[in-house]
N, CA, C and O of each residue as an XYZ file, in Angstrom:
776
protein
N     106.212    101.264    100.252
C     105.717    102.325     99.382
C     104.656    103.108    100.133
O     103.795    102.481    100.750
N     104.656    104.208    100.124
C     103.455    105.493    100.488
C     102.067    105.326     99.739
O     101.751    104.814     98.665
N     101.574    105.779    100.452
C     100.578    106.046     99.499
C     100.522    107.338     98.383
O     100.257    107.386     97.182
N     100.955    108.491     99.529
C     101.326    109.490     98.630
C     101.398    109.495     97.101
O     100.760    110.208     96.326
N     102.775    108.067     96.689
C     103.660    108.571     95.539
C     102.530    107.168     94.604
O     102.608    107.051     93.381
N     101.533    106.214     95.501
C     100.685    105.592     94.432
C      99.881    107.110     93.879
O      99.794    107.551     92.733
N      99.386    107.645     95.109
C      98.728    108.997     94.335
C      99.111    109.809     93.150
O      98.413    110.145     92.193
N     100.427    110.071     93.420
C     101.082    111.061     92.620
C     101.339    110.530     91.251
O     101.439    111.286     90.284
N     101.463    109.036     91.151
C     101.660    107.981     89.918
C     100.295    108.330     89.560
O     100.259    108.813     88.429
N      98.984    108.243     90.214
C      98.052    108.148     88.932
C      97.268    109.331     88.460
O      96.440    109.503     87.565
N      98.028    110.380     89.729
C      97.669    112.097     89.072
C      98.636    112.073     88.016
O      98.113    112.862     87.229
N      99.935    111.608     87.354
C      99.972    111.926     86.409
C      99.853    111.890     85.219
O     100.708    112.353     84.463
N      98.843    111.370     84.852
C      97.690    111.051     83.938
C      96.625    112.103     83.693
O      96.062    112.383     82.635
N      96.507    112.509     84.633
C      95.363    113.521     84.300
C      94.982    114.513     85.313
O      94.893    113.923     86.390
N      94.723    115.739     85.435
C      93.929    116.062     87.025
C      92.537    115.505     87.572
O      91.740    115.181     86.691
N      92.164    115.358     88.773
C      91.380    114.202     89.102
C      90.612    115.125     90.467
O      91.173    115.981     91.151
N      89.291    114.682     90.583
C      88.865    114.966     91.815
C      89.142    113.881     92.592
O      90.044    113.107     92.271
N      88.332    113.687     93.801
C      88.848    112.768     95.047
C      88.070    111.789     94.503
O      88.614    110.689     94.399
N      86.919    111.894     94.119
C      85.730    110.919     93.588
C      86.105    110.063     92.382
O      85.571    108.969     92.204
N      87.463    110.797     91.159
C      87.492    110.186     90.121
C      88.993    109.596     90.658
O      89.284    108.682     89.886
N      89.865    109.729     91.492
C      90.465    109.331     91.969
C      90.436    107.888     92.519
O      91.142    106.909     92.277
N      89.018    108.155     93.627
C      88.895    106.585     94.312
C      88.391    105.662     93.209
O      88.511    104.445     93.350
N      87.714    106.296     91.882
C      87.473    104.881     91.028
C      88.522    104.804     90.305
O      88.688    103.647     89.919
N      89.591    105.775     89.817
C      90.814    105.466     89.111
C      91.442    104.315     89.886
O      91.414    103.147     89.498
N      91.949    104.693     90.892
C      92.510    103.855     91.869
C      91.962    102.601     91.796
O      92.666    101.798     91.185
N      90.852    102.151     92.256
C      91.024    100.900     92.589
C      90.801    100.198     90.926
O      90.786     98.969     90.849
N      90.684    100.784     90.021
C      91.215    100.257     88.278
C      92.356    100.180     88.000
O      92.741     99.875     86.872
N      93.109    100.438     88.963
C      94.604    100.820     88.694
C      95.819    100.313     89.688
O      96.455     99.274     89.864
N      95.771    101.693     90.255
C      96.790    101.513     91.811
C      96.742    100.922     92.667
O      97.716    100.966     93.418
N      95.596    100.055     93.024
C      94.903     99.881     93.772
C      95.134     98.171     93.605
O      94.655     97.378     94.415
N      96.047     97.701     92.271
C      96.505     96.646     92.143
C      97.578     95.943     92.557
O      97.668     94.717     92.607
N      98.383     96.739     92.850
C      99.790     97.221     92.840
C     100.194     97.566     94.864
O     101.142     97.172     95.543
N      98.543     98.752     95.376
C      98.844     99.637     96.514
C      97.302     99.620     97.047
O      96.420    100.402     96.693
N      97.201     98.720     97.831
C      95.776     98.911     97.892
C      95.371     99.694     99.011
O      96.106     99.592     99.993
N      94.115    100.658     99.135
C      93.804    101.640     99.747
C      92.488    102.225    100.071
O      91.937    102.884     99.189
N      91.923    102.077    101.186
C      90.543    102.464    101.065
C      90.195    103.819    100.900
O      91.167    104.558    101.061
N      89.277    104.324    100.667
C      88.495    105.524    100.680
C      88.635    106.146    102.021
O      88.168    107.280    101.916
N      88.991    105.975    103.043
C      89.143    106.671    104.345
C      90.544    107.016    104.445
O      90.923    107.797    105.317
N      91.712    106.246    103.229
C      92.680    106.486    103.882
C      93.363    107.595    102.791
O      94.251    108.419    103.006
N      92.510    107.265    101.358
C      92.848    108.345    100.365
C      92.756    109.562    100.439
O      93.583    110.205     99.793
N      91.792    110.260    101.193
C      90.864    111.292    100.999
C      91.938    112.251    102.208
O      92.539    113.315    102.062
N      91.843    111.471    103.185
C      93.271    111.935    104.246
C      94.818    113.158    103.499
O      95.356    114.265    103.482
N      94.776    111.054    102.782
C      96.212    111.576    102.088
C      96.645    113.341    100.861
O      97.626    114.085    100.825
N      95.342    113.319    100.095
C      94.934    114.045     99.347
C      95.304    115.549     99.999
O      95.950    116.536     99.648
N      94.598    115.178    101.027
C      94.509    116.955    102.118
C      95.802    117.150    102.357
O      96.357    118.207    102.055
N      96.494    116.021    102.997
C      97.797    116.245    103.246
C      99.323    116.539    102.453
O     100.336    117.106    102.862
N      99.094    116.082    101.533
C      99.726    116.038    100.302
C      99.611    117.304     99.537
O     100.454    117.637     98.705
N      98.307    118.176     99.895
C      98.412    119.599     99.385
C      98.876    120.235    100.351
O      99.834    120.953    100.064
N      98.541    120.236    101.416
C      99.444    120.709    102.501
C     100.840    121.028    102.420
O     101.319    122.137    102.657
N     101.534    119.892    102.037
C     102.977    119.922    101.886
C     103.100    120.176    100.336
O     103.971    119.672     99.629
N     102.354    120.817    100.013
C     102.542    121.034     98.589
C     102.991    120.533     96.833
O     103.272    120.925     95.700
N     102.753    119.230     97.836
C     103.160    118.039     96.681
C     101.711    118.045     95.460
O     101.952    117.640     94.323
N     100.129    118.567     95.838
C      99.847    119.033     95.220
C      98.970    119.967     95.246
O      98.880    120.489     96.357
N      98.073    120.516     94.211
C      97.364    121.749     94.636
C      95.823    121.609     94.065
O      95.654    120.799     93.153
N      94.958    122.178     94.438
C      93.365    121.491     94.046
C      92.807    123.373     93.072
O      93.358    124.461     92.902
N      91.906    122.952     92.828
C      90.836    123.770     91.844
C      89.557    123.543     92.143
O      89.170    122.374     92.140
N      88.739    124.495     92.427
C      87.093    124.082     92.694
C      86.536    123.786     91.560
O      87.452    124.026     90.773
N      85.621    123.413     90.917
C      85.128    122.526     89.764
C      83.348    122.485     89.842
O      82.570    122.026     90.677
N      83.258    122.834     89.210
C      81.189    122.413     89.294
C      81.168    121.171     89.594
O      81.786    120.178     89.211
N      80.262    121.407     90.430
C      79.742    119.602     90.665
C      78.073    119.900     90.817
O      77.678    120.897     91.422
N      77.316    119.107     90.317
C      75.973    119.201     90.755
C      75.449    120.514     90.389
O      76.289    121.322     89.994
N      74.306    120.866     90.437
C      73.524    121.883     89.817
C      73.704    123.210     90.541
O      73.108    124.217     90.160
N      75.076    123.207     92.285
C      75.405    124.257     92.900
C      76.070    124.125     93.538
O      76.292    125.020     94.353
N      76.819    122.891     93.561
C      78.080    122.231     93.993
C      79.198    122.515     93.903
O      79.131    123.415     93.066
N      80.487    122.388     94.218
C      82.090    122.472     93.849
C      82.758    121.200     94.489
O      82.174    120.675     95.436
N      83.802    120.734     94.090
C      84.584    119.691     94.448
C      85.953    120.182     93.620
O      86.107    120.812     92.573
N      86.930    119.555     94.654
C      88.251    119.500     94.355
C      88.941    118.978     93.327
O      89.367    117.836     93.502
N      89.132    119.425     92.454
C      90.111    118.958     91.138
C      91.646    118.857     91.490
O      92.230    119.927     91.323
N      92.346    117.933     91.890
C      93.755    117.629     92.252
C      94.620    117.779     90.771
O      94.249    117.537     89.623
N      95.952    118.290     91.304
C      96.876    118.723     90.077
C      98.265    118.114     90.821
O      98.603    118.621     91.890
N      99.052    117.036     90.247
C     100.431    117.694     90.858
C     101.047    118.577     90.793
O     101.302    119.007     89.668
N     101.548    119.225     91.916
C     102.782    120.535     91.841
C     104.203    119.980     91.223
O     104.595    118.838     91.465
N     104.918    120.887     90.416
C     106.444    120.911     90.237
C     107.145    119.925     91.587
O     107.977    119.044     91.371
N     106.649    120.258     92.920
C     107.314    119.473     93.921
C     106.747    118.168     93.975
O     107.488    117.206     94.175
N     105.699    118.042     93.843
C     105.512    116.824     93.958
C     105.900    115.540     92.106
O     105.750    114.361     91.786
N     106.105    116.045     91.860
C     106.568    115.427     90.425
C     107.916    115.290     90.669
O     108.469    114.401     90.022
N     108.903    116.227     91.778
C     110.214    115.770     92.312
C     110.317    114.842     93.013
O     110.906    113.780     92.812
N     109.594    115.284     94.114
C     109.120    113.634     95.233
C     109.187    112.625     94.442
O     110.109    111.820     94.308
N     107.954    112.696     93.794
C     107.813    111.377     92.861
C     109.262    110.751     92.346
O     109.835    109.829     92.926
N     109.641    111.268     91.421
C     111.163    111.178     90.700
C     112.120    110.783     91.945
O     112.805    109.775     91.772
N     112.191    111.170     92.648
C     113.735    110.908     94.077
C     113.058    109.563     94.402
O     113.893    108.662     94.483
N     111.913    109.200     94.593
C     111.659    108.050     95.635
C     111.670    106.994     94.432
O     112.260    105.914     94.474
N     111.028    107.411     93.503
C     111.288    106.093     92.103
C     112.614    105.752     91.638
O     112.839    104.610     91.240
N     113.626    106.758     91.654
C     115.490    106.656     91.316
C     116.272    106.427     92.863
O     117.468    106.557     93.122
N     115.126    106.037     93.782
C     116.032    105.441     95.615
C     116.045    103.826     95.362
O     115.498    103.360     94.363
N     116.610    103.117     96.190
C     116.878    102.203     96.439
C     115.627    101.689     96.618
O     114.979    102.374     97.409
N     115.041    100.749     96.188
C     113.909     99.711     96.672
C     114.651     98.775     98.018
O     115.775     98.274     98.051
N     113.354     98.762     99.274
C     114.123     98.472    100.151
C     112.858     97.437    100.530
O     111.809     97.862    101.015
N     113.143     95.780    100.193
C     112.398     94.914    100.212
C     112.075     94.827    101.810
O     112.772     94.966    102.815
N     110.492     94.490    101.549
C     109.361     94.383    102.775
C     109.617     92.645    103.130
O     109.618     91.655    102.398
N     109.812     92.819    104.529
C     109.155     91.379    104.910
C     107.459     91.266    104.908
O     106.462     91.974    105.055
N     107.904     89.690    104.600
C     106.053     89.421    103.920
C     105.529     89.687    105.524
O     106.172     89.691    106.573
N     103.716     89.961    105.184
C     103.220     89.903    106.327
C     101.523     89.046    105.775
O     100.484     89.675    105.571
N     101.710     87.266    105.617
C     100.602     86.905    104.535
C     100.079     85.865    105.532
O     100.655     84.791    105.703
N      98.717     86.306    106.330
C      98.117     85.371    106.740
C      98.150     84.038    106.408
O      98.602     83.076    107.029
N      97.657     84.111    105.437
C      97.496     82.628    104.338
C      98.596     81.692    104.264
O      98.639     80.535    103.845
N      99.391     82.374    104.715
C     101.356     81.476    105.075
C     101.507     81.088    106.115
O     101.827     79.925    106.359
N     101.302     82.012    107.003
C     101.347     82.035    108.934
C     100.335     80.977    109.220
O     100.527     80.128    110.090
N      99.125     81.033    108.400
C      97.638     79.809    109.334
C      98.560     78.455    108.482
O      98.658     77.409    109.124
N      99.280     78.508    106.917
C      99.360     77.327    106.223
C     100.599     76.862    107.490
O     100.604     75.638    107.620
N     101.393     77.416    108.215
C     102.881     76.775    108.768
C     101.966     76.199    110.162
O     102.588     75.700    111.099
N     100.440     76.314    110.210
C      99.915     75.991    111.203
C      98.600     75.211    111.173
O      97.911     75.097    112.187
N      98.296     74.731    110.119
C      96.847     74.076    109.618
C      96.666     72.977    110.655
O      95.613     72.946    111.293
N      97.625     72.066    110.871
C      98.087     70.984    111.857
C      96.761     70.991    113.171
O      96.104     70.026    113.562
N      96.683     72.566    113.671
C      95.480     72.737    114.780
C      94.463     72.882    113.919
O      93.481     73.212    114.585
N      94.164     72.797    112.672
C      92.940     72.768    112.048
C      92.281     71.755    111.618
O      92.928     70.807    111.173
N      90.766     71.694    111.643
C      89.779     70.484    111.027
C      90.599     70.219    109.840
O      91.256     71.236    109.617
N      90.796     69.500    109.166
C      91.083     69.129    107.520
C      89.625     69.720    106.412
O      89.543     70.246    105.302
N      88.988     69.424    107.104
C      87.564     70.301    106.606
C      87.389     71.503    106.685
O      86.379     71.818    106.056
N      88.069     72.664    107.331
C      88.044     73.925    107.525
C      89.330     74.590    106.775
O      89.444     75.797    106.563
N      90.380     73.482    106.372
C      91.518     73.897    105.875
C      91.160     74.029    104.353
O      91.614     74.938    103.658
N      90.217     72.948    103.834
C      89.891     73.100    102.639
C      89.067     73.628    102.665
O      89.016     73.395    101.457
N      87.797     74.492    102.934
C      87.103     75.898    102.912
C      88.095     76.648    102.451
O      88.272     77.000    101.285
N      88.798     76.908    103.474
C      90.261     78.019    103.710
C      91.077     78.027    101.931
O      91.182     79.060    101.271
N      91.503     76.816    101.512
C      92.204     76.723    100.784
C      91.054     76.860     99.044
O      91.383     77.314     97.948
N      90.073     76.414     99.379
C      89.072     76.991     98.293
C      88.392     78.510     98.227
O      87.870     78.844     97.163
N      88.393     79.430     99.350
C      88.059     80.621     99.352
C      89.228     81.211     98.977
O      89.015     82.196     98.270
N      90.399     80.986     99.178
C      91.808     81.339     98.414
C      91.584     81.321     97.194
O      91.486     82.333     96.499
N      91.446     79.830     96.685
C      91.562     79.722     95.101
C      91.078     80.549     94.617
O      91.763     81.248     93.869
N      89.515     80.892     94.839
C      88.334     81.252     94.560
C      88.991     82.753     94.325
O      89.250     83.132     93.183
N      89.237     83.557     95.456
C      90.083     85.216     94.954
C      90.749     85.227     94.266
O      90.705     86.243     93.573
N      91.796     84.244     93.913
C      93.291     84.191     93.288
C      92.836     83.619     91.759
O      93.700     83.533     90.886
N      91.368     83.215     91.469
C      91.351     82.690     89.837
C      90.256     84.197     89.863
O      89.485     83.910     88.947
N      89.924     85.192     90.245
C      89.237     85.978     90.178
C      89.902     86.920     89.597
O      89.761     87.319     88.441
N      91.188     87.558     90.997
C      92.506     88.474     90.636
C      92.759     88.062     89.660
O      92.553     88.811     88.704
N      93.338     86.656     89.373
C      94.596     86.513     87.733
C      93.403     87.190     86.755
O      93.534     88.214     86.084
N      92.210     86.345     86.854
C      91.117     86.624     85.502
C      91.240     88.761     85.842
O      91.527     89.250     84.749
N      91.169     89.368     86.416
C      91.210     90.889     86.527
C      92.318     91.392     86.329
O      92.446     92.565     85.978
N      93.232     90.641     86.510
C      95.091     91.383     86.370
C      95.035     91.026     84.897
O      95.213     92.040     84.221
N      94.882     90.129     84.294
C      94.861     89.486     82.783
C      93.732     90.327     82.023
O      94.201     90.658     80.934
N      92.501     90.773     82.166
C      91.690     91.412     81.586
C      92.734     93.118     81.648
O      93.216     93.480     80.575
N      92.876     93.622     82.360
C      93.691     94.693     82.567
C      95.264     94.977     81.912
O      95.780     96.069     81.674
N      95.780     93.729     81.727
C      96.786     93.766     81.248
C      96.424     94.122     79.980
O      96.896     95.129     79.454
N      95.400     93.193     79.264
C      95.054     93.480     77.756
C      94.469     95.113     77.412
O      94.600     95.647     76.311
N      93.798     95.761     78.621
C      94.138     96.926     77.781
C      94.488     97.720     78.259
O      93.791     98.663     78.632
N      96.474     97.538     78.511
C      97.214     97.959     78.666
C      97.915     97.812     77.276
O      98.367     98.704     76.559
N      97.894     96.703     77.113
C      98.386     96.757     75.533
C      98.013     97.066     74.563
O      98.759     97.378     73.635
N      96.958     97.066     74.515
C      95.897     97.748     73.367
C      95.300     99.254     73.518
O      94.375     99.735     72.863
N      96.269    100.045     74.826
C      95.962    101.068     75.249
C      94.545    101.998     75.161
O      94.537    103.051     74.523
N      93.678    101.630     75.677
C      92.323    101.597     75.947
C      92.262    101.704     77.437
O      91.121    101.867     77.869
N      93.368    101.642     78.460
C      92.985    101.264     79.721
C      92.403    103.181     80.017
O      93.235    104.055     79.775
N      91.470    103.451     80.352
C      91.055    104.873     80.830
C      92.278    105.853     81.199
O      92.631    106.858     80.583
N      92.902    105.225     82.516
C      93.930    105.941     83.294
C      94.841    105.764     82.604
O      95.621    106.706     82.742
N      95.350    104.737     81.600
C      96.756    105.243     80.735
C      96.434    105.793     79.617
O      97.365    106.536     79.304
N      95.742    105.823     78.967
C      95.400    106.399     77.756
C      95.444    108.123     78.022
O      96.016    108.949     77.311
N      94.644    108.379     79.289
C      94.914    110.186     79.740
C      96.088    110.388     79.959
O      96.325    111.591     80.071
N      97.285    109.490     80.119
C      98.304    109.860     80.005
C      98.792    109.745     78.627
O      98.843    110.810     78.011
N      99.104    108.852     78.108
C      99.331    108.781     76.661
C      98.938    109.695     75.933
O      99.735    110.004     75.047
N      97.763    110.394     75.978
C      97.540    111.642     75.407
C      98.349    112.753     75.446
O      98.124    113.620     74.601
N      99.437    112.964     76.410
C     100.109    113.644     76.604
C     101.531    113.369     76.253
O     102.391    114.250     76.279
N     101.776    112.057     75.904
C     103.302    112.079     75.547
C     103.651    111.886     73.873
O     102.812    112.162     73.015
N     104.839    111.439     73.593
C     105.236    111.252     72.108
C     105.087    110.092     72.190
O     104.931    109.553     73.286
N     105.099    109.343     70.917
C     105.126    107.999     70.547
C     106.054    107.423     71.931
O     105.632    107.151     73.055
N     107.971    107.324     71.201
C     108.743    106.807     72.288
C     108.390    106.623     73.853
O     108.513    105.587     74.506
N     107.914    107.901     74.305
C     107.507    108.041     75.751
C     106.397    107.041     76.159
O     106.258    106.444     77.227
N     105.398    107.002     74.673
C     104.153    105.997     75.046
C     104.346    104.739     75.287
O     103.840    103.995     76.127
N     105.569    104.465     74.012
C     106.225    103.083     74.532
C     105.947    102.560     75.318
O     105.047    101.780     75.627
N     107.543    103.393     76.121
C     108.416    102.962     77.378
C     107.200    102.958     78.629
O     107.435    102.405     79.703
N     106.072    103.543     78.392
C     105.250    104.042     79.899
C     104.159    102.446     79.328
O     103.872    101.728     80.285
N     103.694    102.020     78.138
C     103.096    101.266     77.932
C     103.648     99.372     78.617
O     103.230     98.409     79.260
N     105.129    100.018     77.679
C     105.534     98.279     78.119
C     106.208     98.138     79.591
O     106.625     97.061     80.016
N     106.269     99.487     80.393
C     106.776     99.163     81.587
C     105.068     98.657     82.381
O     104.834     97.697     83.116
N     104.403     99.417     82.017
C     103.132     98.774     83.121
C     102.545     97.497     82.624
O     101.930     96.731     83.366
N     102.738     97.291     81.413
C     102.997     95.672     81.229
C     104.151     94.832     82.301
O     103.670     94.397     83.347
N     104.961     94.710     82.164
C     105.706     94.244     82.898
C     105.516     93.953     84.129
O     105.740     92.855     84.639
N     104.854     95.465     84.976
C     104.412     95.363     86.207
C     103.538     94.206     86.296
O     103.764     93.362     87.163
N     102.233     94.031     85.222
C     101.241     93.597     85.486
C     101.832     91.711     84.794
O     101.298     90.623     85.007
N     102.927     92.006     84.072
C     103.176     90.303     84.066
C     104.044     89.874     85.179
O     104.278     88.685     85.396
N     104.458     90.715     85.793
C     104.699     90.106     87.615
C     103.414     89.735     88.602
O     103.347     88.917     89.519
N     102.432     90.639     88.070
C     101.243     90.384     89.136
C     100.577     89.255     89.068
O      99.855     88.687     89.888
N     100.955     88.949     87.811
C     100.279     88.062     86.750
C     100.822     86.552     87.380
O     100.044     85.693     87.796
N     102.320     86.410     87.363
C     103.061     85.528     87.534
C     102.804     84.891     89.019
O     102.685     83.716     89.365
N     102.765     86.037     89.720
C     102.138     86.214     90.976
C     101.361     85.603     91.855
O     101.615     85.185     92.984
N      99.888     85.587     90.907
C      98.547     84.747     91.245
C      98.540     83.368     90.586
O      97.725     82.484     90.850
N      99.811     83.253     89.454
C      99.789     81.904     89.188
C     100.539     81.157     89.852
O     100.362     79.974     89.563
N     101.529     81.386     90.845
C     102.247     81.102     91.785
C     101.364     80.434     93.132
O     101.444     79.278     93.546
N     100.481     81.577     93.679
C      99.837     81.602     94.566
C      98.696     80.541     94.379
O      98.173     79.880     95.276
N      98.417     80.508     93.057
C      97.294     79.085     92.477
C      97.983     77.849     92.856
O      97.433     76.923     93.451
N      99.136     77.871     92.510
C      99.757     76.562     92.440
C     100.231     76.176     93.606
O     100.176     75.038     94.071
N     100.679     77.080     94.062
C     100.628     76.617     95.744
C      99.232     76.193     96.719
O      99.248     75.395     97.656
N      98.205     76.858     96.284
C      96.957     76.414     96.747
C      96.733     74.846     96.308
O      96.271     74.107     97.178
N      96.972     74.394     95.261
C      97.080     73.604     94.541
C      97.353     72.246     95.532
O      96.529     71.446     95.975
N      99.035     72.304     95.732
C      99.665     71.984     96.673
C      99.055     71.651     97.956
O      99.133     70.585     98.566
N      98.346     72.873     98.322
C      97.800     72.185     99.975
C      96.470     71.432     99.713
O      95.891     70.806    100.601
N      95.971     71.544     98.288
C      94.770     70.397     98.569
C      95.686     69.665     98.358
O      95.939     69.330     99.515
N      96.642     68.967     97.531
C      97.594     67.755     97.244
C      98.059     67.071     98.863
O      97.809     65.973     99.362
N      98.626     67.940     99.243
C      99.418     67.916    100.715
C      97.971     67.458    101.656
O      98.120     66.585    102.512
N      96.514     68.120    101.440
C      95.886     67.870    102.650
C      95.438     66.429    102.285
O      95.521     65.615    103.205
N      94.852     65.867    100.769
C      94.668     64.850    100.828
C      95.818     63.740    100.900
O      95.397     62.656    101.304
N      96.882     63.773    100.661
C      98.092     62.790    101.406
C      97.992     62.900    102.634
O      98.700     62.056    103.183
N      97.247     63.776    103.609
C      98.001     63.229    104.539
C      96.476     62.892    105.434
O      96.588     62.619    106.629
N      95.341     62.922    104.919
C      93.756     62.977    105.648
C      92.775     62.326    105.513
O      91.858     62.069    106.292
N      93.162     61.765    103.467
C      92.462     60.603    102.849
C      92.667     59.329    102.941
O      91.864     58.418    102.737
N      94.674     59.231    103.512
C      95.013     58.210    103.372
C      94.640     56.631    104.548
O      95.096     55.525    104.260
């Protein structure tokens, strides 16, 4: 996935400067597509460039202006062609797999650091993917609700219970990734205590 079309997913919700963007994002897209601030701000320029979208100057500050982002007609096509293409599955690229097929050269004491600073993100994420999910359903989440403002009931639906869905994969996800952590304390004490 581009970054581009995470962009273009959460411009269409609302028009956005670059600033309300990078905090939309990481409330949002940023779950899903993660992206720093050096690499957004890039994309933004470029993306009007090719006309996928187009900006507005905006007051900012007591003599300021900043960029208000809009998608264009073209870029709402983009969007549409690459969401109705073929999903074309990524090989994984997960540290945390590559050091686990290799712990063997590691202290047993450094593996469990390793395997508790894991846990430690992964009961953090579920607790943030799970807080987020709920108001997705209770549509309160900022960035869907500016969209929801704009559609009919039906439309609110279908846009409500699909990003549910997303987020009970993400969900499923970190409980996966728990339980496998799980596993290598199981696995390290069979084979270090005994």
């Amino acid at each position: 996935m581009s970054l581009r079309y995470a962009l273009i997913a959460l411009l269409t919700g609302r028009p956005m400067t670059g600033y309300d963007i990078s905090k939309s994002f990481s409330r949002s897209v940023a779950h899903v597509w993660h992206a720093p601030d050096s690499q957004i701000y890039p994309a933004l320029n470029r993306m009007e460039r090719d006309g996928l979208l187009t900006s507005v100057e905006v007051p900012w500050g007591k003599k300021g202006t900043k960029k208000e982002y809009h998608v264009t007609d073209a870029g709402l096509k983009e969007f549409r062609e690459w969401m109705e293409s073929p999903l074309v599955p990524q090989w994984q690229r997960d540290p945390a797999y590559l050091k686990a097929a290799y712990f063997d050269f590691a202290d047993p004491d450094a593996v469990r650091e390793q395997l508790n600073q894991q846990k430690a993100y992964w009961e953090e994420h579920l607790a943030m993917l799970e807080d987020t999910r709920a108001t997705l359903v209770d549509r309160t989440h900022p960035t869907l609700a500016a969209r929801l403002a704009k559609l009919d009931e039906r439309a609110a639906e279908l846009t409500v219970r699909y990003k549910v869905y997303a987020y009970d994969g993400l969900i499923a996800h970190a409980r996966t990734e728990l339980a496998w952590i799980e596993d290598g304390f199981t696995l390290l004490d069979e084979l270090h205590d005994a």
